[in-house]
N, C-alpha and C positions, 0 to 999 in steps of 0.2 A: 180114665180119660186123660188125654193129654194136657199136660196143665199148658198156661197160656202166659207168656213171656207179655204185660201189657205195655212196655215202653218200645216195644221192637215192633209195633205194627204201624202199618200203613193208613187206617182208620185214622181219623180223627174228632169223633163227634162231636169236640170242643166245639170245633172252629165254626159250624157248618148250624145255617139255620133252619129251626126247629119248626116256628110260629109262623113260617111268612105263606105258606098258602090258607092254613086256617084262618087269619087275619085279614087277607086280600079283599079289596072294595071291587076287584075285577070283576066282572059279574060269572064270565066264563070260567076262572080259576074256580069261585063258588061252586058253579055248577059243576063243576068237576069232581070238587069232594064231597057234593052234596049226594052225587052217582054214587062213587064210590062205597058211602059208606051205604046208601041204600041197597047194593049187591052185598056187603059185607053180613045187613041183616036179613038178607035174602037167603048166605046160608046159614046162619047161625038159625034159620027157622026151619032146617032141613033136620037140628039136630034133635032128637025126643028130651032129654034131659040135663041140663046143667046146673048141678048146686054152688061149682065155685069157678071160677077162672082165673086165667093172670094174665097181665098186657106186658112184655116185654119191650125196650125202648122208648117209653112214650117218650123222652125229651118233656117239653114241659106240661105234659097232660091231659093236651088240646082232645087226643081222640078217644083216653078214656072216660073221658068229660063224655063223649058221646057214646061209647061204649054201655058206661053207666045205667042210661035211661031204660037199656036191655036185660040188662045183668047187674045189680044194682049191689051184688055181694063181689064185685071183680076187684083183686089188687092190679098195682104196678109196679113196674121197676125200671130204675134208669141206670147206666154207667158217668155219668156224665153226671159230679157230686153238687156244682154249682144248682145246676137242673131242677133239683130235687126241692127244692122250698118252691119254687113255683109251681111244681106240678101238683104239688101238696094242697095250694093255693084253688088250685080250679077242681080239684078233687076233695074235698073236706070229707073228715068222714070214713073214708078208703085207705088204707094199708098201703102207704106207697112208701118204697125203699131203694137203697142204693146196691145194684148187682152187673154183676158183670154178665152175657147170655153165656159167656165160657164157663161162667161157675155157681151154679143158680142155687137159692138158698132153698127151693121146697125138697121136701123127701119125694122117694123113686113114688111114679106113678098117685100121685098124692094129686093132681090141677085135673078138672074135668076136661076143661077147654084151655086151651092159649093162643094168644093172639100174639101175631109177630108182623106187623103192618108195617112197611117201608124200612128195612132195618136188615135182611139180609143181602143186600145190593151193598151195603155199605163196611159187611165185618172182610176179615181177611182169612178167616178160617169159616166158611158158611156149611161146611158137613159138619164141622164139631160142631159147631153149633147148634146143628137140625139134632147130633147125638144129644147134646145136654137137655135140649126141651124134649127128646124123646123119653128120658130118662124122667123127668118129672111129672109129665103127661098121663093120666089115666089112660084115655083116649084121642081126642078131638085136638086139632089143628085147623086155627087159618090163616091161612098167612099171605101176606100180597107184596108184589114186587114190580115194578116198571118192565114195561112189554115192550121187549128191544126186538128189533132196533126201533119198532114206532115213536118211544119214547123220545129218543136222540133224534129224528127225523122231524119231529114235532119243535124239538128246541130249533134245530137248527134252520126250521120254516120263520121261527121268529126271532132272527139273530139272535139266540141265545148260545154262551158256549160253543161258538164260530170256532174257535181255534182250536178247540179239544172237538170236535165234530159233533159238539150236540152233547157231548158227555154231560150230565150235571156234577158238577166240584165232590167229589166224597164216593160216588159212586164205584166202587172196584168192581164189582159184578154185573153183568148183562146178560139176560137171560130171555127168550124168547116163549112162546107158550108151554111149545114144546118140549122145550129144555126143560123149562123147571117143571111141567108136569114127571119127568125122569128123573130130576132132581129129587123130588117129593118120595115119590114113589121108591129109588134108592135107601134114600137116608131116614125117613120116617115111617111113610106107611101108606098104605092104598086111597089112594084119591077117589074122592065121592061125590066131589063136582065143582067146576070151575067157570069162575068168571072171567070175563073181560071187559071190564067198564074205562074207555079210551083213556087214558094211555096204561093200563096197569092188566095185571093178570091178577086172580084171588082165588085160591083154592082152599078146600074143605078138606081135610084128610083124617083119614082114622089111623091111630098107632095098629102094628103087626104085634 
């Protein structure tokens, strides 16, 4: 696998925040990701069996905090080394560590499940990527990423990111249903059913 130069990218998951829709008093923000992760366990209950899994990017923990309640043997991992004691924090208990998604510490085919939620919109290599978790992956993928352009159309219905059109800060990737169901299906493996809970896409894939 191509190794990955980490000063020379355009990412920056320092800069960018982690906590602020989980933590929002908005009521619709809430309901947003309260959707979200309810399609999330909608297909995690399509899958017959998971003895392990692993969350990639969580930042500081927020959704394997919810994750959890399903999967209660799930690690994590973050790039982002500050990150890491908070997520630890909302996670007690759980195996959480510091990893890059370009160089991931499980052996080949060893994670039942992995979860990659809001996280490929943001890298700058997003096939290597999908290669490395393919690489780790028993089987099972889900992964979710903002429904473009809805997403940006949405920001930009509420003056948000006006001058970038809607872009959210961090974002490099934009992908539409369509796309990334191509996307999926390219780089990891056959798609076995997908969501769209407003503004996001979430697919279920099996490794080839």
């Amino acid at each position: 696998m191509k190794r990955i130069d980490h000063s020379n990218l355009k990412a920056q998951p320092e800069k960018e925040n982690f906590r602020g829709k989980y933590e929002s008093k908005n009521f619709i923000s809430r309901h947003l990701v309260n959707n979200y992760y309810k399609n999330v366990k909608s297909l995690l209950e399509l899958i017959p069996e998971v003895n392990n899994a692993h969350e990639i990017g969580i930042g500081e923990g927020y959704s394997t905090k919810r994750l959890r309640d399903w999967i209660p043997s799930i690690s994590g991992s973050e790039f982002v080394v500050e990150l890491i004691s908070r997520a630890k924090q909302n996670n007690p208990g759980s195996d959480i560590f510091q990893e890059s998604v370009y160089d991931l510490q499980y052996d080949d085919s060893s994670v039942d499940l992995v979860f990659l939620l809001e996280v490929l919109e943001h890298l700058d290599y997003p096939e290597i990527a999908l290669q490395e978790i393919k690489r780790i992956s028993k089987r099972y993928l889900i992964i979710g990423v903002p429904n473009e352009p809805l997403w940006r159309i949405l920001n930009f219905c509420r003056l948000k990111y006006v001058s970038d059109f809607g872009n959210t800060p961090g974002h490099l990737n934009h992908w539409s249903k369509g796309k990334f169901i191509e996307l999926i299906n390219k780089h990891y493996g056959k798609v076995i059913a997908v969501k769209s809970p407003i503004p996001w896409t979430i697919i279920l894939a099996e490794k080839y």
